[in-house]
C-alpha positions in Angstrom: 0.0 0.0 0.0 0.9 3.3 -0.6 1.4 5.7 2.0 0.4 9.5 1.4 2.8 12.2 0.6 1.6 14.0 3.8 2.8 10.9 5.9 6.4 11.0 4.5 6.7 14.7 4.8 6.0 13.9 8.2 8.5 11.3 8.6 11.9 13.5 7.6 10.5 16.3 10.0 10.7 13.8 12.7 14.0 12.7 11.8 15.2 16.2 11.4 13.7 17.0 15.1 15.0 14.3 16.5 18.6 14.7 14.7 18.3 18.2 15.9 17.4 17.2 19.6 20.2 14.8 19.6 22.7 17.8 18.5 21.2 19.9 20.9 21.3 17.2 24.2 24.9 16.2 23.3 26.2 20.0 23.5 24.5 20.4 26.3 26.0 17.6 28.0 29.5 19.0 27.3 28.4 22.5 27.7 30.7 24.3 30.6 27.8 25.4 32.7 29.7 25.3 36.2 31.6 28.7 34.5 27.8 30.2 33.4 26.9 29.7 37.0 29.5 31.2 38.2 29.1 34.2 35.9 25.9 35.0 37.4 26.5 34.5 41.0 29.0 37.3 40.6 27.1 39.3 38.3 25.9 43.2 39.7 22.6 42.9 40.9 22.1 46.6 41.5 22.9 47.3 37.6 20.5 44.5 36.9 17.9 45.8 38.9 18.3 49.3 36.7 17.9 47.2 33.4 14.9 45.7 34.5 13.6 49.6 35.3 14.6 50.4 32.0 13.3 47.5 30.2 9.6 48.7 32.1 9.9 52.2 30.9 10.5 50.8 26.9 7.6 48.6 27.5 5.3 51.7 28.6 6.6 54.0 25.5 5.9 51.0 23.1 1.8 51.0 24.6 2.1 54.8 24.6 2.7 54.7 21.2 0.2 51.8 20.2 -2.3 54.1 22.3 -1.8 57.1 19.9 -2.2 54.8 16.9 -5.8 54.1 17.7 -6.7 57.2 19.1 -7.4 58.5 15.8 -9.9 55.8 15.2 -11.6 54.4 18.3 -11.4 55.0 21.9 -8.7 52.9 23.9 -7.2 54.8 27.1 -3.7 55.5 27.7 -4.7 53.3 31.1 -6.2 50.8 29.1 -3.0 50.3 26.8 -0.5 50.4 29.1 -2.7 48.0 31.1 -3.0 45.6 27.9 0.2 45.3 26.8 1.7 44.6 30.0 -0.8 41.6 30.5 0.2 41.0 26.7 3.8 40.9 27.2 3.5 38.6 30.1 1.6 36.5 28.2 4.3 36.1 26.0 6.6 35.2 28.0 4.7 32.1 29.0 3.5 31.2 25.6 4.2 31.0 21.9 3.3 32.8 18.8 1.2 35.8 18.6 -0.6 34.9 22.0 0.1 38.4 23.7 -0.9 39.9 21.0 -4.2 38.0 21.2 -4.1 39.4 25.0 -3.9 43.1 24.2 -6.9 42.7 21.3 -8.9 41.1 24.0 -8.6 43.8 26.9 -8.6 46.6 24.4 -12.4 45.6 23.2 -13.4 44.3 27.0 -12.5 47.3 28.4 -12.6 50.4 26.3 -14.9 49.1 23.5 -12.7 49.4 20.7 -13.3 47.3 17.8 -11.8 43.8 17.4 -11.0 44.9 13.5 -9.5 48.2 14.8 -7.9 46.6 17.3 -6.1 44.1 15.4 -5.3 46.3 12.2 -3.6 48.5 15.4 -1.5 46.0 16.9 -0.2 45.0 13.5 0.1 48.2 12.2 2.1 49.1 15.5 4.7 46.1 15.0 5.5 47.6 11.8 5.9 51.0 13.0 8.5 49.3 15.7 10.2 48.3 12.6 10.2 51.3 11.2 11.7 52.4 14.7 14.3 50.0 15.1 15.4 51.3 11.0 16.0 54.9 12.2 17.2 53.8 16.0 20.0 51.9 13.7 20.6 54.7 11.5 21.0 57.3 14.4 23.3 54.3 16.0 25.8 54.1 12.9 25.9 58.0 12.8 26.7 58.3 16.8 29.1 55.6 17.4 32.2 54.5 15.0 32.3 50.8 14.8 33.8 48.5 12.3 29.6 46.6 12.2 28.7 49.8 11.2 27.7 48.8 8.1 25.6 45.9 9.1 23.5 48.1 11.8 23.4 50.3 8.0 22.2 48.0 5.9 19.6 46.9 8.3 18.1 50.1 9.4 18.0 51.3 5.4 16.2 47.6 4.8 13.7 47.7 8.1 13.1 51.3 7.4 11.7 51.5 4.0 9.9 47.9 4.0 8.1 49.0 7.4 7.0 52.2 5.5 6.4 50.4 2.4 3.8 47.8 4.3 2.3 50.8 5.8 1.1 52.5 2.7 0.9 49.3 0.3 -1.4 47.0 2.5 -5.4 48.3 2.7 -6.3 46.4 4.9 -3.8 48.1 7.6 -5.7 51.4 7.1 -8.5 52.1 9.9 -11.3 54.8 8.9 -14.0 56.6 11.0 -16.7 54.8 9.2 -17.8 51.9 7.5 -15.8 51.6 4.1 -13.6 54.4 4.8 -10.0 53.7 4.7 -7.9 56.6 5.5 -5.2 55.0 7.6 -2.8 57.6 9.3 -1.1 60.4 8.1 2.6 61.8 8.4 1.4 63.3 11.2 -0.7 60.8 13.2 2.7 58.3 12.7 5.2 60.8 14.3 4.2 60.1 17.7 4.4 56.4 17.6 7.8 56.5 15.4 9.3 58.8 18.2 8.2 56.7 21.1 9.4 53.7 19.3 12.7 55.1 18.6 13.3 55.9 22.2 11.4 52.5 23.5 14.4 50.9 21.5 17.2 53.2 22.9 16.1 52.0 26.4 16.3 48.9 25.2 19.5 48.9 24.3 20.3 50.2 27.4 18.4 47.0 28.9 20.4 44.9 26.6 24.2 46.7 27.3 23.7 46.7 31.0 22.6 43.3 31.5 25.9 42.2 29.5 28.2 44.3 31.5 26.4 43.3 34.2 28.0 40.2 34.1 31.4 41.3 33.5 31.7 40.7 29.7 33.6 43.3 27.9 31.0 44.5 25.7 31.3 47.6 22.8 27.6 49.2 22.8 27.8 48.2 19.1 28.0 44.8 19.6 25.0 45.2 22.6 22.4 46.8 19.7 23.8 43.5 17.5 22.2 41.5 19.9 19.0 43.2 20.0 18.6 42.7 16.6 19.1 39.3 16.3 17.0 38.6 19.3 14.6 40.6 18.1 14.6 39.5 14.0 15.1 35.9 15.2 12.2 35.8 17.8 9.6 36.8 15.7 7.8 33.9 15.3 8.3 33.0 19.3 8.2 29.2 18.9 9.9 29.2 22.4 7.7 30.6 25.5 9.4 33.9 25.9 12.1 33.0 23.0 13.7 31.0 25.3 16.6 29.6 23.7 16.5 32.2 21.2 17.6 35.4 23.7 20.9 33.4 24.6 21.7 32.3 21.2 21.4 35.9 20.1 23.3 37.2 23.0 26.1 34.4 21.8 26.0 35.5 18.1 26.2 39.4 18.8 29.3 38.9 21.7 31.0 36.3 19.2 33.2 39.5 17.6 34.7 40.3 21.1 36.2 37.1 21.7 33.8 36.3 24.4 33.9 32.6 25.4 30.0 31.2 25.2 29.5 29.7 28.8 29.6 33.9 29.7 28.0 34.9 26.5 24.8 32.5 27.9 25.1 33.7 31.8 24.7 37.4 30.0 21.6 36.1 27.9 20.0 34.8 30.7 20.8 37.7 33.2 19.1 39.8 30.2 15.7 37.6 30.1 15.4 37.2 33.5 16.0 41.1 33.9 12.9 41.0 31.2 10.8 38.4 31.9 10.2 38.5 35.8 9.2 41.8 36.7 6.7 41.8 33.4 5.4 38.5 34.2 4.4 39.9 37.6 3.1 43.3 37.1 0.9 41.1 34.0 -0.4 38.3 36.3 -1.3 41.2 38.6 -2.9 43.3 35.9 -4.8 40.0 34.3 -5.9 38.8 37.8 -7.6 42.4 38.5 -9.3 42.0 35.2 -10.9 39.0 35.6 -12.1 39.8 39.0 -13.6 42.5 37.6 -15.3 40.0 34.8 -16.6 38.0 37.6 -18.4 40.7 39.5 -19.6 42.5 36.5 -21.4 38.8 35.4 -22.4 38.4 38.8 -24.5 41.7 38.5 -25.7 41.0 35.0 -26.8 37.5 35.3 -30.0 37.7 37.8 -31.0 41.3 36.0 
């Protein structure tokens, strides 16, 4: 008998996981880990601690900035975004793919009314604008600080810059209107806010990113700290890892690889830096998302015997 093409297809991507598993176990086991633990036992914790305040203040420009991209268009609250995209970004870092994002739709319409359309076209539309961002942020980097990657962090703010713009004016569907059929989307003006706060949401986290690195005593250049945040960033896109586990260190790794730093640190800096993002999120979110669905419960508790 036979077998369908699905079913074979199937087949090699279990043998390529597997292979890949067995790659993956048998660094491990080899892996100098007694030098990563070491690394962060005599990290700084008091320059930690100021990345993870930084790290909070790029979150709150980022839902700033989402905030004035729907403003034109429906009603969301600068309380209401920040509150949402905190909850969002702690649901990321327990899940995979775009379930924040599904987080921040879902408290912007609960709570402020706002469209589900709206509020999806908004949060895409707002993850390009970071792109956008992060192309200017990388242009204003290559022109501040002399480095021989300066033409990488070039060629990639030139590339992020003018397809982010090009997505925002090509795609209709991205363009919100006051009423039914209208599709006006947001002018020069309306985008200036959000660019701006995105620019400096991505200075503070490079900040987040350099001082988590030197935190744990790695000789770092800052232009080797914002080529971290770009691979992090362009490689955890698709967060197939809860919180791009795996893929922060990696990153970290990759970007440190120029300085001669040995991994074992390299990894003790990458998981300073997620820890140092992950764990003050994840609980001001569980915080946030427990007050919410409290207030669900009462407010179904009133509606149900009227």
């Amino acid at each position: 008998m036979k077998r369908p093409g699905w079913l074979k297809h199937r087949g090699w991507l279990w043998i390529i996981g597997l292979a890949l598993a067995f790659a993956a176990l048998h660094y491990a086991a080899r892996f100098p880990w007694l030098v990563t633990w070491n690394t962060l036992a005599d990290a700084d914790w008091g320059l930690l601690a100021a990345a993870g305040a930084i790290n909070l203040l790029s979150l709150a420009a980022k839902a700033w900035a989402w905030q004035l991209l729907v403003r034109p268009f429906g009603p969301l609250t600068f309380r209401t975004a920040q509150a949402a995209t905190f909850a969002g970004a702690a649901i990321n870092a327990i899940g995979v793919a775009m379930s924040g994002e599904a987080g921040r739709i879902h408290l912007a319409s609960s709570r402020d009314g706002v469209g589900a359309g709206l509020a999806t076209r908004s949060v895409v539309a707002s993850r390009i604008v970071e792109a956008a961002a992060l192309g200017i942020f990388l242009l204003g980097v290559v022109a501040g600080v002399a480095s021989e990657h300066g033409w990488r962090l070039l060629g990639g703010g030139v590339l992020l810059l003018g397809g982010a713009l090009a997505l925002l004016r090509w795609i209709p569907w991205l363009r919100p209107g006051r009423g039914e059929g209208a599709a006006v989307g947001w002018t020069t003006t309306q985008l200036a806010g959000p660019l701006a706060l995105n620019v400096g949401s991505w200075g503070l986290q490079w900040a987040t990113y350099h001082w988590s690195i030197v935190a744990t005593g790695a000789k770092v250049s800052p232009a080797l700290s914002v080529l971290a945040l770009v691979l992090s960033n362009v490689g955890g896109i698709l967060r197939l890892t809860p919180g791009n586990v795996g893929v922060v260190q990696g990153a970290v790794v990759l970007g440190l690889r120029p300085a001669g730093i040995e991994a074992s640190r390299a990894v003790a800096a990458g998981v300073a830096l997620q820890a140092v993002q992950v764990l003050p999120v994840l609980l001001i979110g569980v915080g946030l998302l427990g007050r919410h669905g409290m207030r669900e419960l009462a407010r179904r508790r009133v509606v149900e015997p009227a």
